[in-house]
N, C-alpha and C positions, 0 to 999 in steps of 0.2 A: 710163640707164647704158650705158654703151657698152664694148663688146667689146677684149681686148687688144690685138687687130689693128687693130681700131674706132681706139684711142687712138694706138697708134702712127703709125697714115696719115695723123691729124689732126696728130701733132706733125712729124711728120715736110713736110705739109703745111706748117704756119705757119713752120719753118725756110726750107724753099724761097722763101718769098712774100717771108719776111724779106730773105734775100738778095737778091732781084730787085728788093725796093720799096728798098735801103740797100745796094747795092752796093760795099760800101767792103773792105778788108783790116784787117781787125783786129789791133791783137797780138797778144791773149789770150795763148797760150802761149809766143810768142817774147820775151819778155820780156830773156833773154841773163842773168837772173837764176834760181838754182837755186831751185827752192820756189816761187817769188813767179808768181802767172797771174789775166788778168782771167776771167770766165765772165760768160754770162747765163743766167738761170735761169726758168724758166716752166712754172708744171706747173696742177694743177686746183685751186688756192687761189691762187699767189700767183706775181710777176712781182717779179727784181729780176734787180739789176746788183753785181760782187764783183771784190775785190781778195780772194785766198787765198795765206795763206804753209802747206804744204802738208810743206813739207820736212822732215831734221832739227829738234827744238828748237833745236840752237843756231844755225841757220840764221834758223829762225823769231824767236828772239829777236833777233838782229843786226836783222833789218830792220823787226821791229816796234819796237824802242826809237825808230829813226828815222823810221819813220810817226807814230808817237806825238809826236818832235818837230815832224815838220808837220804836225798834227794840224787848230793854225790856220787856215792857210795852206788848205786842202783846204775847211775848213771855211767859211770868208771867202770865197775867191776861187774853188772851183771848184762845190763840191755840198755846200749847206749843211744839206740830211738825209743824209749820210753816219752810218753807226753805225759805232763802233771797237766789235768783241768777239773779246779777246782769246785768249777760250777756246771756238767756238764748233763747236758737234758735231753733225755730218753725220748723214744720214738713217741711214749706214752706220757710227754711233757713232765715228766715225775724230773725233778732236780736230784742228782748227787751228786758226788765227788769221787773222781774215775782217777787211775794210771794205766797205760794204756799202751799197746805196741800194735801197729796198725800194719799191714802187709803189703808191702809198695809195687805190689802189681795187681793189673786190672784182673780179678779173678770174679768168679758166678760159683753161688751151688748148684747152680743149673748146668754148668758145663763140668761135665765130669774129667775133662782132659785137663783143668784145675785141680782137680783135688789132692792128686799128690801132692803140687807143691806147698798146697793149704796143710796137710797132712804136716807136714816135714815139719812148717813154720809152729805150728801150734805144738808140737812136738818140743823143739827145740826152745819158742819161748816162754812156755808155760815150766819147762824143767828148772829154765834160770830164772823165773818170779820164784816157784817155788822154794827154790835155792837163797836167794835174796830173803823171801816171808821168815823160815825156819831158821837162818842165821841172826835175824832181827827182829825176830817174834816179841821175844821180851821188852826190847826197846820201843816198840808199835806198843805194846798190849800199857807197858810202863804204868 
């Protein structure tokens, strides 16, 4: 078991490593759309990659009708275990509407002999959301 500060140095670690080993600018929040932000997510169960519409409902509704119609599209050609949940509720019971690629191994940010493959994953599906947003930017934003 490891200590609050314990936990926080290691996450705080695997960020750093992150960035140094995948050196890239991410969107994540720049997106230039209200509501809408990519995240990666990695705690002491599990390891994933998100689209969250965060906003207003009627925000959230506008641009989830039109994820939903490139639902395909995202499906086929970019990340074909993406989940749509359209009602999905935060650790902090806050409701939004996520799309989401979850990483289907038992991983910890506690355990550091995870982290590469959390590396690689976030790596690789964060490059194909991004790939998927900027192709359909217009059509979401619509």
């Amino acid at each position: 078991m490891f200590s609050k500060e314990e936990s926080r140095l290691l996450r705080q670690e695997f960020w750093i490593s992150f960035g140094k080993s995948f050196p890239q600018k991410w969107i994540l929040y720049n997106t230039k759309l209200k509501g809408l932000s990519f995240k990666f997510h990695f705690d002491t169960k599990k390891a994933l990659v998100a689209l969250d519409l965060e906003d207003d409902l009627e925000h959230r509704i506008n641009y989830w009708e039109k994820l939903v119609a490139l639902k395909s599209i995202l499906l086929d050609n970019y990340l074909p275990n993406a989940i749509y949940d359209e009602a999905y509720i935060l650790d902090n019971y806050k409701e939004i509407s996520r799309i989401y690629v979850p990483l289907e191994l038992k991983v910890s940010i506690h355990n550091k002999n995870s982290w590469q493959q959390v590396m690689v994953f976030f790596n690789e599906t964060m490059t194909l959301f991004e790939a998927f947003f900027m192709e359909y930017k217009e059509v979401i934003e619509g």
